[in-house]
N, C-alpha and C positions, 0 to 999 in steps of 0.2 A: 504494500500500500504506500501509494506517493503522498506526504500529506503535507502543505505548503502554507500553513498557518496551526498555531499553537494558542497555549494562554497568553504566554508572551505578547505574540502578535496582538493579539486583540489587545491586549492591555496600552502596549504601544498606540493603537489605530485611536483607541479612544481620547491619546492627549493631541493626536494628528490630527484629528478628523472631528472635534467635536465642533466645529463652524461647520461641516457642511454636513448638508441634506442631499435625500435620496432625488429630489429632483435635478441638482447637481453634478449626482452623477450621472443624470437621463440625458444631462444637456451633453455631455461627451459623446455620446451614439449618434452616429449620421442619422439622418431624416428615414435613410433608406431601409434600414431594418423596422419600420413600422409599418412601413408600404403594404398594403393587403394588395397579391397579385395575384388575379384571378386566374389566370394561367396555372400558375404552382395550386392553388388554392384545389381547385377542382381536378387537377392531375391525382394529388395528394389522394382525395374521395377516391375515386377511381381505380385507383391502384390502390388501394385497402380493401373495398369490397373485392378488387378479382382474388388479392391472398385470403380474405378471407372463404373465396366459393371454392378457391385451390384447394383450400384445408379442407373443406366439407367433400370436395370431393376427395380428396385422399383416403377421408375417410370413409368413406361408401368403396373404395375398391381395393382398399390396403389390407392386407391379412392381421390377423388377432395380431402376432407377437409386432408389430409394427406399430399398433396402435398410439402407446407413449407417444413417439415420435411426433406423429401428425395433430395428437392433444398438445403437446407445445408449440407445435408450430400455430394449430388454429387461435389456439388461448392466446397467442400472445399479438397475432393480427388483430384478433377481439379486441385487445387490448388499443390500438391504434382505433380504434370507434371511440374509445374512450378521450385518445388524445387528441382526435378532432373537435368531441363535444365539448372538450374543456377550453379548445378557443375561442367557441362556441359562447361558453358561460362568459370568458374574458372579453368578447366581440371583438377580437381578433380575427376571427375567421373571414365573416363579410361585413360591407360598410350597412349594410341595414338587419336592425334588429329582427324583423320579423326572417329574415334567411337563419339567423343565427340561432333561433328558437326552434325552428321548424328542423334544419340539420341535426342540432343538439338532441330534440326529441327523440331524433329516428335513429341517430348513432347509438343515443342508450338504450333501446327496445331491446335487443336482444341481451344484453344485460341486465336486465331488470331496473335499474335504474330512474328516478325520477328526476329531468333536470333542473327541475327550480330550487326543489329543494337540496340539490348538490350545490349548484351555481351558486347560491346564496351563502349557505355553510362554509362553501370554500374562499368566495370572498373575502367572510368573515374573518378565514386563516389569510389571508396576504394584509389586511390589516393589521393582525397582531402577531405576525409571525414570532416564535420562541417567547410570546409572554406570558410568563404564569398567570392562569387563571382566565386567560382570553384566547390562547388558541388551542383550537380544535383539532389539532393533528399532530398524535405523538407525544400530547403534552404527558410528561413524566408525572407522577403522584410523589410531593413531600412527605416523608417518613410517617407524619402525625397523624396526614389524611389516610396512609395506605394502614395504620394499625387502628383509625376511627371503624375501619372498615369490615362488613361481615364477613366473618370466615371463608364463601363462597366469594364473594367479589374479591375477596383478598387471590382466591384460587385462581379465577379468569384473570387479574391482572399479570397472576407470574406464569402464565402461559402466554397471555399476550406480550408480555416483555421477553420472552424466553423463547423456550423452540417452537412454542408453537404463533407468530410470530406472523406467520402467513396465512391464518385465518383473524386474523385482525381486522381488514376490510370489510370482512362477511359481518363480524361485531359493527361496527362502524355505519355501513351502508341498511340494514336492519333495526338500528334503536336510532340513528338520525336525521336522516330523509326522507322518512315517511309522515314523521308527525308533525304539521304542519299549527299546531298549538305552541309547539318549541319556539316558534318565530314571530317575529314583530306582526304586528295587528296588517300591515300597510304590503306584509310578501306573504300572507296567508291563501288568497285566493289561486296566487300563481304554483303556488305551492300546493293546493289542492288539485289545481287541472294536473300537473305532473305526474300526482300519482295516483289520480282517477287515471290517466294514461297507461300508467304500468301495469294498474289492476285489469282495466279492458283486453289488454294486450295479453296477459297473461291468462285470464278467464277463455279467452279465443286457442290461443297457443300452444298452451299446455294440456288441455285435453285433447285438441287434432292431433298432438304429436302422439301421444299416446294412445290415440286410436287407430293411428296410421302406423306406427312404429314401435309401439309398448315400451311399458317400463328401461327396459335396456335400449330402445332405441334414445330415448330421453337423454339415460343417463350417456350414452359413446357419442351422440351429437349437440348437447348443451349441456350437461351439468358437468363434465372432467373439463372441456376447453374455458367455462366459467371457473373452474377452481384453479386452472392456469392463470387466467386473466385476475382472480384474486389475490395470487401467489406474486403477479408484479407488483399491483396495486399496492400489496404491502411491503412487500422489497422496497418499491423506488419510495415509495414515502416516509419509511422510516428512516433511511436511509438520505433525504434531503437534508434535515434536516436533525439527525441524531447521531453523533458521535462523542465519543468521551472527552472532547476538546472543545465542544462547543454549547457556552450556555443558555438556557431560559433565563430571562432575568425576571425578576416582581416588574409589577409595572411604573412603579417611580423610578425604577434606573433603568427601564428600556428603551434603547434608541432605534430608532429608524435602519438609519443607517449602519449600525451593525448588526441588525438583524437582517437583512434583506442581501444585503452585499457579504458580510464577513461569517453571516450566520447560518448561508445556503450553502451546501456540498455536492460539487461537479463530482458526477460518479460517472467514468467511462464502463461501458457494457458493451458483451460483444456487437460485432458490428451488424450483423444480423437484427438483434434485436431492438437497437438503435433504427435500421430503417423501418421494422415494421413498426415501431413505435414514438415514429417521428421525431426524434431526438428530445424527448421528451425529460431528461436526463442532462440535457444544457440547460443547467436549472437557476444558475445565478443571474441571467439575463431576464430570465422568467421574474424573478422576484424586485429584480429593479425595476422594470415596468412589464405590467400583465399586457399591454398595449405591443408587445412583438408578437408577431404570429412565428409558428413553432419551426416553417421551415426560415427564418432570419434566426433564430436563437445562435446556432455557433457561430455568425459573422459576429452578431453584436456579444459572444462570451470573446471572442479575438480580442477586440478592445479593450475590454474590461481586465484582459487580462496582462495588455501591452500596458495598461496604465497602472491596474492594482495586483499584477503577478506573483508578488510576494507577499501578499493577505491574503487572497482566494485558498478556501480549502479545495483539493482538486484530489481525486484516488480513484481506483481503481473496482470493480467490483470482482467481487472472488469469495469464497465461504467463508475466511480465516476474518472480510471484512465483516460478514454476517457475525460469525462467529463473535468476535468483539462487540460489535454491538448487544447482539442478546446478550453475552457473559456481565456486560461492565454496564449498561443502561438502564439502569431500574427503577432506583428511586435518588429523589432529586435533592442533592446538598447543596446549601448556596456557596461553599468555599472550594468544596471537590471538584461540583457539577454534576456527579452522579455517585451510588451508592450501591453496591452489589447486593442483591437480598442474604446474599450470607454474612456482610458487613453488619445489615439490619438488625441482625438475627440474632449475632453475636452479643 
């Protein structure tokens, strides 16, 4: 693992950088990495739907023991439906909302997915990225809360911090984007069509596939390439944003600017998975402005990283990185940054 910022670093960037703001460093990005081009744009569509019919058909002529294979390969184009709808949510994708809604919708259908209530949720995490108590994604549990805690929820959080790690999304996408009471008075209604959309979709879908195909056809053509596609979900998101090097702060000491720029982790993936999943994984360009659409992200991480190359966290993805993560990221000290539940324990 390449890793090219520490505590040091940050500690340093904060006597460096405490005059500027994240808009500041948007003004250093050419005009051009914001350009929505319709060209790429709908190429992009295009060539995700044919990997993903590639995959379905694989799957219809590929023998038993080959299966695996073609479940990761589909799971993980599924996965690229995901990283459409999410420029979608950021209207990134085209300059009129009603495209972005309507694409957004249909890319998450076969995921089950509601998009308003994603869009919304996830906003909410580029708002307060790494701040205790305000972001929604990966946020850690301080000691006091994880032992306020019932026995059973104590159980699901050390498997969601731990190996099991990669059904974390499935938690996630199930107790948060459906309930459309969780959210502000004024994104309720949108949030309701969402997931009257998922339930119609689903009510239609799921019993033709099963009457066409039975149970086992269910489970070989949507429920294993969905547990692939949850298996990224929770990789690259924990993974953004959680490493033993980088902190949550309270919210009186969080800053913009080093949450977004020195608090985002460039994780290279193979290259494979990278194109079906639109580099989704240039993730610090992502977090200085939602305003790049996904095929501009590694122009505009170039920059960012010709100008702040020796602060960007930057690594590699491989198990030993997984591995670290789950082993050291559990519960959250404000001097360490993190606390091993056998630390806890002790």
């Amino acid at each position: 693992m390449t890793v090219l910022v520490g505590a040091s670093a940050h500690e340093n960037s904060n006597i460096q950088n405490h005059q500027l703001k994240i808009k500041d460093i948007v003004k250093t990005l050419p005009s051009e990495v914001f350009i929505k081009n319709r060209w790429k744009t709908w190429t992009m569509v295009i060539t995700n739907i044919f990997m993903v019919v590639l995959g379905y058909w694989g799957l219809i002529i590929t023998p038993w023991f080959l299966l695996p294979l073609l479940w990761i390969f589909t799971g993980t184009a599924l996965t690229g439906f995901f990283v459409i709808a999410h420029d979608c949510g950021h209207r990134s994708f085209a300059k009129r909302r009603w495209v972005n809604d309507l694409v957004g919708h249909l890319m998450f259908l076969p995921l089950i997915y509601p998009f308003h209530g994603w869009r919304i949720g996830h906003n909410h995490h580029h708002k307060h990225t790494n701040k205790m108590g305000e972001d929604n994604a990966w946020q850690p549990w301080y000691p006091e809360n994880y032992k306020a805690a019932s026995s059973f929820m104590q159980l699901v959080y050390r498997f969601m911090r731990g190996k099991l790690w990669w059904l974390a999304s499935i938690a996630h996408w199930a107790l948060v984007h459906f309930d459309w009471r969780k959210f502000d008075k004024k994104d309720r209604e949108n949030i309701k069509f969402s997931a009257l959309v998922v339930f119609g979709f689903s009510a239609i879908a799921f019993p033709l596939l099963i009457a066409t195909i039975g149970l086992w056809g269910l489970a070989k053509f949507w429920l294993m390439p969905w547990l692939v596609y949850h298996f990224w979900m929770s990789t690259f998101t924990i993974v953004h944003h959680t490493v033993p090097e980088i902190p949550f702060t309270p919210a009186e000491e969080w800053n913009e600017l080093e949450a977004q720029l020195f608090g985002t982790v460039h994780c290279d993936y193979p290259r494979w998975v990278e194109f079906l999943c639109h580099d989704i994984n240039v993730h610090i360009p992502h977090h200085v402005s939602t305003g790049i659409p996904s095929y501009n992200l590694r122009q505009a991480h170039q920059i960012l990283k010709d100008n702040w190359g020796d602060k960007l966290y930057e690594t590699k993805f491989s198990w030993s990185l997984i591995k670290e993560i789950t082993d050291k990221c559990h519960l959250y000290d404000k001097t360490k940054f993190y606390l091993t539940f056998k630390e806890h324990d002790v």
